[in-house]
C-alpha positions in Angstrom: 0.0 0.0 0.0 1.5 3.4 -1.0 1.7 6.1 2.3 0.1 8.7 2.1 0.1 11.9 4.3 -2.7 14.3 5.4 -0.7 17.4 6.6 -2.8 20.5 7.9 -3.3 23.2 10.4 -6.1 23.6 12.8 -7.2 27.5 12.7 -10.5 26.9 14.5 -12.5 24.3 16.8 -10.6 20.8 16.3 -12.9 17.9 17.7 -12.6 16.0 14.8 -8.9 15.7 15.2 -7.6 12.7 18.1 -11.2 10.5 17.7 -9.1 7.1 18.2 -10.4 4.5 16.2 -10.4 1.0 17.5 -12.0 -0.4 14.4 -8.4 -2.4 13.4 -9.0 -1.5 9.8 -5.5 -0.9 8.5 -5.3 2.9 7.1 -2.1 5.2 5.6 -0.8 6.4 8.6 -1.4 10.7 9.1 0.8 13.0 10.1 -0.9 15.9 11.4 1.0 19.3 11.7 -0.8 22.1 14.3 0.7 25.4 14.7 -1.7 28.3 16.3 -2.3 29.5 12.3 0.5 30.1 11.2 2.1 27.5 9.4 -0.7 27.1 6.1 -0.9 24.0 3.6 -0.9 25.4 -0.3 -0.6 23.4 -3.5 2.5 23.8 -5.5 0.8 27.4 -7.0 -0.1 28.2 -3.0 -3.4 28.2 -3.0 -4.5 27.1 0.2 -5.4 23.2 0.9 -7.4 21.4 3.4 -5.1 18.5 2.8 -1.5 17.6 2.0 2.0 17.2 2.8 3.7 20.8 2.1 3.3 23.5 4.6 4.3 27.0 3.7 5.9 29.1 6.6 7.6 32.5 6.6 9.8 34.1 9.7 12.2 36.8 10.3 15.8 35.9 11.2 15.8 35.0 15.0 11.9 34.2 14.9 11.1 30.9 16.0 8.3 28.5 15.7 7.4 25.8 17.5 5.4 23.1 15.1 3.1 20.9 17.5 2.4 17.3 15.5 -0.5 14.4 15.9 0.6 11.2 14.7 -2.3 8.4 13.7 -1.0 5.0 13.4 -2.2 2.6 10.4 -5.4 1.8 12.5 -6.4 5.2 13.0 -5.3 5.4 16.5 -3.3 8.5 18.0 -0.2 8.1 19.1 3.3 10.0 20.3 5.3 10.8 17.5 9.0 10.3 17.4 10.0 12.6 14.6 13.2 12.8 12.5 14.0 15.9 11.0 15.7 17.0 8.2 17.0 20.2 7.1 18.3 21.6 3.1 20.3 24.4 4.4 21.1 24.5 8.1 22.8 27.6 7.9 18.9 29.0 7.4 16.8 27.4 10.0 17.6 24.9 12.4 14.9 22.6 14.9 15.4 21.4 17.8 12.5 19.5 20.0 9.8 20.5 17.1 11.2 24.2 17.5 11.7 26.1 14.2 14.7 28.6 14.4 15.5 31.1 11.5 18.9 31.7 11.2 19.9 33.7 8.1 18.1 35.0 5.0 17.3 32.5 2.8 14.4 29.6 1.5 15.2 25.9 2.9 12.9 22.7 3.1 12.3 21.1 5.7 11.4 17.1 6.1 9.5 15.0 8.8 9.1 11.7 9.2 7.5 9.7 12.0 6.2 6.1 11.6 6.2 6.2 7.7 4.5 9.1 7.3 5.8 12.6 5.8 5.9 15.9 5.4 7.6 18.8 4.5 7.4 22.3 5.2 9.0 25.1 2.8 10.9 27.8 5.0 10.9 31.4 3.6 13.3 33.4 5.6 13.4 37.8 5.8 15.2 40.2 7.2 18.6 41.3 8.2 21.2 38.4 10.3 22.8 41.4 11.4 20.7 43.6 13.0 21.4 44.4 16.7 19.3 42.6 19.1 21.3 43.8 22.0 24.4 45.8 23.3 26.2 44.1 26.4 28.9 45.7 28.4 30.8 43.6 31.0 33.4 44.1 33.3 36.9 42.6 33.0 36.7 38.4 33.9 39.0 39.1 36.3 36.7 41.7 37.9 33.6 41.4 39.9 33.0 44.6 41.5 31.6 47.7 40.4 33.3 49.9 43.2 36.6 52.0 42.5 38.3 54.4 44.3 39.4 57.7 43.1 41.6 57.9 40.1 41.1 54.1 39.8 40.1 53.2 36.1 38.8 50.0 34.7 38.4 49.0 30.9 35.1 47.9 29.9 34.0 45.5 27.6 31.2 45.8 24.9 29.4 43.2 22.2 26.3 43.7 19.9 24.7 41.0 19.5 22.3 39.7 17.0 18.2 38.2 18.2 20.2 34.5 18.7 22.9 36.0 20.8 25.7 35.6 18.8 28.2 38.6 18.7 27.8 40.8 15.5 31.4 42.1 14.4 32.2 45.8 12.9 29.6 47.2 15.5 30.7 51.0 16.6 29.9 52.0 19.7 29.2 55.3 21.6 29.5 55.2 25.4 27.7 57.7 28.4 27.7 58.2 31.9 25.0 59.3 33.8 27.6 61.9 35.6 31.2 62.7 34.0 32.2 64.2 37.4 31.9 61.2 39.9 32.9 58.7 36.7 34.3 59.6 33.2 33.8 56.7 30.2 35.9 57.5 27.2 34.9 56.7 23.8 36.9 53.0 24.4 35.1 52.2 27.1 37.6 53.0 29.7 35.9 53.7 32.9 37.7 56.3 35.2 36.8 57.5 38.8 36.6 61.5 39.7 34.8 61.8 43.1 32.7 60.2 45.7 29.3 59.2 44.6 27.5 56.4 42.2 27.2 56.6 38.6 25.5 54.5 35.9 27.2 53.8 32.4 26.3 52.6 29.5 26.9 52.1 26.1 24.9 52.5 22.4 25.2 51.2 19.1 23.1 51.9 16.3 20.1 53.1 18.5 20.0 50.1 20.7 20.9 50.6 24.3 22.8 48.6 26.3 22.5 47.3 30.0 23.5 49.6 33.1 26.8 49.2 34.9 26.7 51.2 38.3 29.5 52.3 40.0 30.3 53.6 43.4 33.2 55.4 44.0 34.9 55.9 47.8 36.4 54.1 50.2 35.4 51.3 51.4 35.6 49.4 54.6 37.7 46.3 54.8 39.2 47.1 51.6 42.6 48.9 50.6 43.7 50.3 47.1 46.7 52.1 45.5 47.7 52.8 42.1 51.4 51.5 40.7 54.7 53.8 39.9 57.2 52.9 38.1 60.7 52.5 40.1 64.5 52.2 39.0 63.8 52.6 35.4 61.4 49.9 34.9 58.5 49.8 34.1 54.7 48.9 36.3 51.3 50.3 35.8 48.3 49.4 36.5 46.1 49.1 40.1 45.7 46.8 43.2 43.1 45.7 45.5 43.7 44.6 49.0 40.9 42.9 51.2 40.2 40.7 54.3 38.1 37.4 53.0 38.1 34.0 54.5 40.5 34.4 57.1 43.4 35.6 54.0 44.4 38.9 52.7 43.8 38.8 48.9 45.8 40.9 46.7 44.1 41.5 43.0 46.1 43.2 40.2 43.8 45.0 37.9 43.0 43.6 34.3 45.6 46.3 33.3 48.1 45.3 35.0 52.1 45.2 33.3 55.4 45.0 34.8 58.9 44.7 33.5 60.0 41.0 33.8 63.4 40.2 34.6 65.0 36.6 36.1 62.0 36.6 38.0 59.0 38.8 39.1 57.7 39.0 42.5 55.1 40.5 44.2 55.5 41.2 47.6 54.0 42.8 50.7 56.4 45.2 52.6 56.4 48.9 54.5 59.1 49.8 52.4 60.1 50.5 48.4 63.8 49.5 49.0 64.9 46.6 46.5 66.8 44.6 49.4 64.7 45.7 51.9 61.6 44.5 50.6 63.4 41.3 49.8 64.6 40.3 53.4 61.5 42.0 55.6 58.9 42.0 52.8 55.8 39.0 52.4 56.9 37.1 49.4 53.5 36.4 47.9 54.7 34.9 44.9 56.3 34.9 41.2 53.6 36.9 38.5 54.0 36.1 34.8 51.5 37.7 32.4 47.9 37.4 33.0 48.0 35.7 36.7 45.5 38.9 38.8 45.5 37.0 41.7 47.6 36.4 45.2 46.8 35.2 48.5 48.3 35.7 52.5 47.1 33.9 55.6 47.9 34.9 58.9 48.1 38.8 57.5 46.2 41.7 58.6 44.8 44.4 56.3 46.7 47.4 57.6 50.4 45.3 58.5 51.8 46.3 55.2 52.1 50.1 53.4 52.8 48.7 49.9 52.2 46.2 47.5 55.8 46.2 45.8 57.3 44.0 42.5 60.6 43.2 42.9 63.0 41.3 40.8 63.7 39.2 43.2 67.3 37.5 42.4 68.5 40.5 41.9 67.0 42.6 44.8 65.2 45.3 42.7 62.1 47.0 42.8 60.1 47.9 39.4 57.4 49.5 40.8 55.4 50.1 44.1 51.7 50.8 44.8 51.1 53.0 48.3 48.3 51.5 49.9 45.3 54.0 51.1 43.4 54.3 53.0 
């Protein structure tokens, strides 16, 4: 017996659709395709069809659709379908769990099967794959907190993205704050800190705003900050961070941070900027190498140390320093 496949849509009441039939008369099984109106059966000139196996849908690029299926098996009765899925072009739509993604501009047909019975639905897809959904600013990984001190600057990070979340390139951005006097944004995104008070900033592109970033700028207890100098004729810049958590005194270099590296690059704790000082009364907290933010002291209390100094340590010499305050 040839299969046959009765594909439509239910735009209205439905009672004659799920009537099991317990008669055991062999039938083709049907496939039966329900989608809240808008997926439409048409004959190959697309005129409309109460019956059939191609349905016609159009969506923008990020819409989705989910396509809800009946499945009657040879003797008329309902049950579960387990559907396989086929896609022409999966760079235009995709489906996952009977959930119609467009993707990109473009036409595509799409195949179902389930329990020898098919269907097909022809995919039309409009509009632009790289139109801005979203703008998204984020701090540096390596950052988590949105509180600076004065003079203490912190480079933001910005993405437009398109409707499926996926970063659109060649994007230009403009960037505001809320109040240039407690915190300045340039036009890279670099945050700076002017005076005591909170802040919101946020970025632009293309007339779609991004999410708020608020910052609050003063001291703040439990927590000590200073900003590097250069020393000897080396070179350090950046910022550091010094705060009392989990019984340890954690030290974070900013995202920013640089400093010259020699035979070997320390950072240390120590009340003094002096190369062998530091070395012989300082708190070796350990070699840095390119990227490493983080360093850790037990048995240390917040205020024991006036600086936050790297040293080349074989050879005694300090690169750069950062004063602690307050």
């Amino acid at each position: 017996m040839k299969t046959k496949l009765t594909a439509f849509v239910l735009l209205g009441c439905f009672s004659c659709i799920g009537v099991d039939r317990k008669d055991a008369i062999p039938r083709d099984p049907v496939l039966s395709i329900l989608s809240g109106g808008k997926l439409t059966t048409t004959d190959k000139s697309g005129v409309p069809m109460e019956k059939g196996n191609m349905g016609i849908l159009a969506l923008q690029v990020g819409e989705k659709q989910t396509v809800s299926l009946e499945f009657f098996n040879k003797f008329g009765v309902r049950e579960t379908p387990t559907v396989v899925w086929t896609i022409e072009k999966p760079t235009v739509a995709s489906v996952i769990n009977n959930e119609i993604t467009a993707l990109s501009s473009g036409n595509t047909q799409i195949g179902l099967t389930s329990g020898g019975a098919t269907a097909s639905i022809g995919l039309t897809v409009v509009g632009d794959a790289n139109a801005i959904a979203s703008v998204v600013v984020t701090l540096p990984p390596s950052i988590s907190s949105t509180t600076l001190q004065i003079n203490q600057s912190l480079q933001l990070s910005v993405a437009a993205k398109n409707i499926n979340g996926q970063n659109i390139a060649g994007k230009t951005f403009e960037w505001f704050t809320e109040n240039s006097a407690i915190v300045a944004v340039s036009s890279t995104g670099l945050v700076t800190a002017k005076a005591d008070g909170t802040a919101e900033v946020h970025a632009k592109s293309e007339g779609v705003k991004s999410n708020i970033l608020k910052f609050n700028v003063g001291a703040v207890a439990g927590v000590r900050t200073g900003t590097f100098q250069s020393a000897g004729g080396y070179s350090t810049v950046g910022s550091v961070t010094v705060e009392e958590s989990g019984g340890k005194l954690i030290v974070k270099l900013s995202s920013n941070f640089q400093a010259s590296v020699a035979l070997g690059t320390f950072i240390y704790l120590a009340n003094s900027t002096s190369g062998g000082i530091v070395k012989s009364a300082g708190l070796d907290l350990g070699q840095w190498s390119p990227g490493k933010t983080q360093f850790e002291a037990a048995g240390v209390t917040l205020n024991q140390y006036k600086f936050v100094v790297v040293l080349c340590k074989p050879a005694g010499l300090t690169f750069g320093f950062a004063e602690l305050k307050p």
